[in-house]
C-alpha positions in Angstrom: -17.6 3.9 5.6 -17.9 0.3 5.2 -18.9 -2.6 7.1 -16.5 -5.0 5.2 -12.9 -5.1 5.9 -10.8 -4.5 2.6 -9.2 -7.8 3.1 -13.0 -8.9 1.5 -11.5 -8.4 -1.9 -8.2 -10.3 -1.4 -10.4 -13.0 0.1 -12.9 -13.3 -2.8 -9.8 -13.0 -5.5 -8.5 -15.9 -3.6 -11.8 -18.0 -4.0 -13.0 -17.3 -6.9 -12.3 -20.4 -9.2 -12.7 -22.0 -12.4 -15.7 -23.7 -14.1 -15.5 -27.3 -14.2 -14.5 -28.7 -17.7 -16.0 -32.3 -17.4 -19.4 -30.9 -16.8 -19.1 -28.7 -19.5 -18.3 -32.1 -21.8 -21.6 -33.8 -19.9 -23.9 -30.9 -20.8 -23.0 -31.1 -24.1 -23.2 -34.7 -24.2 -26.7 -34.3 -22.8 -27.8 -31.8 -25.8 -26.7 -33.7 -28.1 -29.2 -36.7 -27.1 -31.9 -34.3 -27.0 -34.6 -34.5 -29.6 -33.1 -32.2 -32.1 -30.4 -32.3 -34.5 -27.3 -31.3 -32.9 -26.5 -28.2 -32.5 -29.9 -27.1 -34.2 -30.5 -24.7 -31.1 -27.6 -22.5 -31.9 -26.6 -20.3 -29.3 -29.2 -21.5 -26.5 -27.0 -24.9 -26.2 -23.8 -22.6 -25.7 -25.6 -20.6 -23.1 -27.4 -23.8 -21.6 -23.7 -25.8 -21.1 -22.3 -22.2 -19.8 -25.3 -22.3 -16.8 -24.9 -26.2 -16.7 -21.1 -25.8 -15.8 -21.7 -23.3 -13.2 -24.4 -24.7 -11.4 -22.5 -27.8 -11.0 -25.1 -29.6 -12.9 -27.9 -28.8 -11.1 -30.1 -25.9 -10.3 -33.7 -26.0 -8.3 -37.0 -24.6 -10.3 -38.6 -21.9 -10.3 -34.6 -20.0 -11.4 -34.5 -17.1 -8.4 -33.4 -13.6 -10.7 -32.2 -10.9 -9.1 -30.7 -7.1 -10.7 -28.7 -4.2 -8.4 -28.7 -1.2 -10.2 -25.9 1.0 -8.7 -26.3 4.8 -8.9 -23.9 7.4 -8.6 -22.4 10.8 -9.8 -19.6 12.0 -11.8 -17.4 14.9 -11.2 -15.8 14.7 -14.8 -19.5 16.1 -16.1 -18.6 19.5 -15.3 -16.7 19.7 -18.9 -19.9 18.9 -21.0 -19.5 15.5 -21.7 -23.4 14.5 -21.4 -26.2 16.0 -22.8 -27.9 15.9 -19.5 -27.4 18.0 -16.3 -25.9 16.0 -13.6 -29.1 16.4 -11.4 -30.8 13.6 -13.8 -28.8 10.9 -12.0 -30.7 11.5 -8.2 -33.9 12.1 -10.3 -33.5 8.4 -12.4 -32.8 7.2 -8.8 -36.6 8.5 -7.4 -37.7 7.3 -10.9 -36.6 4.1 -9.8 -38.3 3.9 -6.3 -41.5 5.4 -7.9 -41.7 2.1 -10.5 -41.5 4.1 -13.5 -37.9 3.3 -14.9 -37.4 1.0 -18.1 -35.5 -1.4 -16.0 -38.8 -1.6 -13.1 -41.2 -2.6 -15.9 -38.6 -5.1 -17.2 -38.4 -6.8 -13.8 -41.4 -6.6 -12.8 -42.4 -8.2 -16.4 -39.9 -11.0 -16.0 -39.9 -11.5 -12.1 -36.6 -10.2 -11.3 -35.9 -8.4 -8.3 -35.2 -5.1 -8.4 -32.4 -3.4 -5.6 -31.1 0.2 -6.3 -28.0 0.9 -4.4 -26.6 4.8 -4.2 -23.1 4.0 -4.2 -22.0 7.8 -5.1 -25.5 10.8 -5.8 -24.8 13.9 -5.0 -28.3 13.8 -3.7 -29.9 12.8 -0.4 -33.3 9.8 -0.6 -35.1 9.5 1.7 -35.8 5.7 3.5 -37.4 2.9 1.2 -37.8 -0.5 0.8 -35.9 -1.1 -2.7 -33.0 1.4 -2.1 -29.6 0.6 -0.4 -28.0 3.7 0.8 -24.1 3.3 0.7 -23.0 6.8 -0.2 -18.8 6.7 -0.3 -18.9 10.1 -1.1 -21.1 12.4 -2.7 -19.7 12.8 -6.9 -16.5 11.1 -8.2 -13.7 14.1 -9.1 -13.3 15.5 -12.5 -11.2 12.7 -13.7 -9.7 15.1 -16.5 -7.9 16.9 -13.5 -7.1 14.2 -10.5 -8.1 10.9 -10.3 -11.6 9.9 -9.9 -11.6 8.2 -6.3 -8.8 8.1 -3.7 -7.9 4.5 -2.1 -9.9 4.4 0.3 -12.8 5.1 -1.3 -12.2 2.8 -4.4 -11.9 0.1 -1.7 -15.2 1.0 -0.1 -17.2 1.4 -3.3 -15.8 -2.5 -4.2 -17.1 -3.4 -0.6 -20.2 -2.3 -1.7 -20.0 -4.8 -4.8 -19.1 -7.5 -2.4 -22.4 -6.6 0.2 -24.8 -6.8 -2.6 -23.5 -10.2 -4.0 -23.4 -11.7 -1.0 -26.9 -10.2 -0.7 -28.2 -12.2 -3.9 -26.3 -15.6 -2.5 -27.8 -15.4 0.8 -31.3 -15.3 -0.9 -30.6 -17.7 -3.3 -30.6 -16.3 -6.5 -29.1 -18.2 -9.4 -29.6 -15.5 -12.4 -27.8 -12.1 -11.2 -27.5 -8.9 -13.1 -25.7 -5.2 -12.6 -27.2 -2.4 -14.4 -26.1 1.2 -13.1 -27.5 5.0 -12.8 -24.8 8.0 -13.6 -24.5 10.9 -16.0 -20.9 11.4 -17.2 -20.4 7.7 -17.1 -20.0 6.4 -20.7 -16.7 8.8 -20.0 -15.3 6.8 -17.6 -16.1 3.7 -19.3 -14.9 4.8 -22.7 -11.9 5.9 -20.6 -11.3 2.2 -18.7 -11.9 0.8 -22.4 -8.8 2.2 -23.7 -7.3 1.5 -21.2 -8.0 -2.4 -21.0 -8.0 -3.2 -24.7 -5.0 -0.2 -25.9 -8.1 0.5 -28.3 -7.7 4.5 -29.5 -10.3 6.3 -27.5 -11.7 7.8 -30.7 -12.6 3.9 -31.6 -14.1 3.5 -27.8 -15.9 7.0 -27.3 -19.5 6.9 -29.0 -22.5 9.7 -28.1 -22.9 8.5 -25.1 -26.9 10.3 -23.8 -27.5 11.3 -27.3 -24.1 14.5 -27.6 -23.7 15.9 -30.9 -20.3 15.5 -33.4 -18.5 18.5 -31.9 -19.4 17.6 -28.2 -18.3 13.5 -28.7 -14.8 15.5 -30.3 -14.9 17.1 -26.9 -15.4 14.0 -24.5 -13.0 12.4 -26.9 -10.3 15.1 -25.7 -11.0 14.9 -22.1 -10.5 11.1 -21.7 -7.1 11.4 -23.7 -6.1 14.0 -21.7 -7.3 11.7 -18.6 -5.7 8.8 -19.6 -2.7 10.9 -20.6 -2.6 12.7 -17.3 -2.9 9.5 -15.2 -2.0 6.7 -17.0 0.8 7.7 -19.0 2.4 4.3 -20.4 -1.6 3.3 -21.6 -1.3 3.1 -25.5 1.8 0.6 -25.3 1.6 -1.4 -22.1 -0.9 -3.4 -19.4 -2.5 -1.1 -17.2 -2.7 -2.3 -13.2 -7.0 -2.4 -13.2 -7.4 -0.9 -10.3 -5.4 2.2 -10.7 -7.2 2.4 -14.2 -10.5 2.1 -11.9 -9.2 4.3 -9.3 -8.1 7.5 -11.3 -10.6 7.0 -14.7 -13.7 4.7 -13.4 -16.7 6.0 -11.2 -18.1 4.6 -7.9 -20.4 2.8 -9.3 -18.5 1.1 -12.0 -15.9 0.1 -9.1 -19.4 -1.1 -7.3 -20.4 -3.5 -10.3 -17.0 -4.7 -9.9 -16.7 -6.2 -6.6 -20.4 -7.5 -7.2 -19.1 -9.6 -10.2 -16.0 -10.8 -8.3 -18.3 -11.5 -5.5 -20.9 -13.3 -7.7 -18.7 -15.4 -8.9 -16.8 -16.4 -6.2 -20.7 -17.5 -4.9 -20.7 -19.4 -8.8 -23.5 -17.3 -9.8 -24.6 -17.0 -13.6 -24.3 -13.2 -14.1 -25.7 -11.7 -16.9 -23.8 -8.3 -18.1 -25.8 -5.4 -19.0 -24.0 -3.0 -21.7 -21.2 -0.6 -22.2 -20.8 0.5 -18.7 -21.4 -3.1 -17.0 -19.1 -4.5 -19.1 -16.4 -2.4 -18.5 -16.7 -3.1 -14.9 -16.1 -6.8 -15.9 -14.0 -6.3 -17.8 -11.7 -4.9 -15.0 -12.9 -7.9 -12.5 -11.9 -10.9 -15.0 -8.4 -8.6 -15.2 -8.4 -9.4 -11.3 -9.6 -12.9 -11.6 -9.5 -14.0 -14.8 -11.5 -17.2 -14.0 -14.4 -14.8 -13.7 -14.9 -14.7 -17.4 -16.6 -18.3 -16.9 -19.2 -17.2 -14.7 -20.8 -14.2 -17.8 -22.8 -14.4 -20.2 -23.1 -10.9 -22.1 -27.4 -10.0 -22.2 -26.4 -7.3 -25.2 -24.9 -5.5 -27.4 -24.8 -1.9 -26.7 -24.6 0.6 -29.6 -21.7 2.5 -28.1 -18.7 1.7 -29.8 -16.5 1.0 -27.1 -19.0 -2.3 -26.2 -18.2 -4.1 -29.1 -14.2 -4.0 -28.1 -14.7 -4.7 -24.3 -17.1 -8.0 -25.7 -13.8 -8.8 -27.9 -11.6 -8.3 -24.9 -13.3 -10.2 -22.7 -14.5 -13.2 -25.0 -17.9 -13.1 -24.2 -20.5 -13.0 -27.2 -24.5 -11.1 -26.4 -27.3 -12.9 -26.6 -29.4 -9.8 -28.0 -28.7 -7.0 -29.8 -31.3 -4.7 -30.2 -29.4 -1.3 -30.9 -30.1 -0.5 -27.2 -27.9 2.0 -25.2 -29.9 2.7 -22.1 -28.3 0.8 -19.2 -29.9 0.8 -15.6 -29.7 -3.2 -16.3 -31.9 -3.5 -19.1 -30.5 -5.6 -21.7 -28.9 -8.0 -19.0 -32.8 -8.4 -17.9 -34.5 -8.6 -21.3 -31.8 -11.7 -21.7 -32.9 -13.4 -18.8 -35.9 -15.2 -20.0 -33.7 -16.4 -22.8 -30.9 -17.7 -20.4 -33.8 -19.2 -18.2 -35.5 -20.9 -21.6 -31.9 -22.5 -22.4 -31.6 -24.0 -19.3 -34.8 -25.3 -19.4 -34.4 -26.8 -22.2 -31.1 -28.7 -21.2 -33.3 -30.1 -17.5 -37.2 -30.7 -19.6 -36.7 -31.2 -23.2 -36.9 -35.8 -24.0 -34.3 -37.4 -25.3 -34.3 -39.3 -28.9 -34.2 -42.6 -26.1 -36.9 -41.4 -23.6 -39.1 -40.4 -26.3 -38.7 -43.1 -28.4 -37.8 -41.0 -31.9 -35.1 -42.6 -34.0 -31.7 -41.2 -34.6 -30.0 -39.8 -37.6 -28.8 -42.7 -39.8 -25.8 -40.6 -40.8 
């Protein structure tokens, strides 16, 4: 299916890199001459020395912000883990290309653009301007019975990561998000959560579209069983990520991860969305652990297993707004936020330039 060879993710492992630490120390330096007591900004100086560092100390005005939203099916929905039919996932999708989605008044709002990429609907679209059509197959498999993806299609779904962050580097963008599209999801990402951070997956698995008690019991069962099924030595040792993507993820989560290891190979400041974006990085800094320097987290999603993937990773949300939606949305509401911290940093005067006096102690 692809266009990229599979040696693209070997390649991109191989060059993805550390920040710099000595421009960390000069941003910091920097705030702390700025007309403010230091550290008054709170976490806005954080995030600012975070962008500083991977820009290389310097970044061009007006900041270029783009989001991929990555849509696809999951097999794993025919055991009533969502409280949605499966059909909602190619109907979001049109949602999308008709302008009417949370995540299209968002960017449009904050001047982000806006791709949608069908990695995996078990629909056909017709031609448009704003959608990507990258179909690896048509569904994931019932994860609670055989793995989710074979191989080969793991490997293309990760190409189709790679394509869309070369596609932001080539046009220049310095902000990037991934939000994603997929009913059945938060059960492959509540499943990949266990599995990362040995977390129970009754302390991972939240209500995912809105289930009630008895059915969250339910989707509790069918990722034990999963992770029981396919990953057998989960609860006491390191799971290899990409079997754990492979047999418990979904296409699009494996999408969202090449696009972060891509990103950040490119040094892009990628802003992760919630529960299910997170997972996917969570899996790409397990690859590449330098890519942990290149995120900042946008939320904090109200499904349980966020908050232990955040921990896992060591990344801390700018918001939290008791949000649980996806589709990119928290990672763009943060983006003005990122944008004003690094403005700050480049425009604000320092106590010399301006001509203020110092604290005296």
């Amino acid at each position: 299916m692809s266009d990229i060879n599979s040696v693209s993710l070997h390649e991109t492992l191989a060059h993805v890199r550390p920040v710099t630490g000595d421009l960390r120390i000069e941003a910091n330096q920097r705030l702390d001459q700025l007309t403010k007591p230091p550290g008054s900004l709170g976490q806005l100086e954080a995030i600012a020395a975070q962008c500083y560092t991977i820009a290389e100390g310097s970044w061009s005005a007006p900041l270029r912000k783009a989001a991929y939203v990555f849509a696809a099916d999951h097999g794993v929905t025919q055991e009533g883990v969502s409280a949605y039919p499966s059909a909602v996932t190619a109907q979001m999708v049109e949602n999308f290309l008709r302008g009417g989605a949370a995540i299209n008044v968002l960017a449009r709002l904050h001047g982000v653009q806006l791709t949608i990429i069908d990695v995996g609907v078990d629909a056909d679209f017709p031609n448009h301007g704003a959608l990507w059509q990258r179909k690896v197959r048509r569904s994931s498999r019932n994860l609670r019975v055989e793995p989710a993806m074979s191989s080969l299609e793991l490997t293309d779904a990760l190409n189709v990561g790679l394509e869309a962050a070369e596609d932001a580097h080539s046009r220049g963008m310095h902000l990037v998000a991934a939000g994603e599209m997929g009913i059945g999801n938060t059960t492959a990402a509540s499943a990949l959560a266990a599995a990362l951070t040995r977390q129970s997956v009754e302390a991972v698995t939240g209500r995912g579209t809105g289930i009630s008690s008895a059915a969250r019991q339910s989707k509790q069962q069918v990722i034990g069983e999963a992770l029981d099924r396919h990953l057998p030595q989960w609860r006491s040792e390191t799971v290899a990520p990409l079997e754990a993507l492979r047999c418990v993820g979904g296409l699009e989560i494996a999408a969202m991860t090449g696009f972060f290891l891509g990103a950040a190979r490119h040094r892009k400041i990628i802003v992760v969305d919630g529960f299910i974006a997170t997972a996917a990085a969570a899996v790409a800094v397990a690859l590449a652990p330098p890519v942990r320097d290149y995120l900042l987290a946008g939320h904090r999603s109200e499904e349980p297993g966020h908050t232990h993937l955040l921990h896992h990773i060591g990344i801390t949300p700018i918001l939290d707004l008791r949000m649980r939606l996806g589709e990119g949305t928290g990672a763009v509401l943060a983006m003005p936020v990122i944008a004003s911290a690094m403005h700050i940093l480049t425009e604000m005067a320092t106590f010399a330039s301006a001509g203020v006096s110092t604290a005296n102690a």
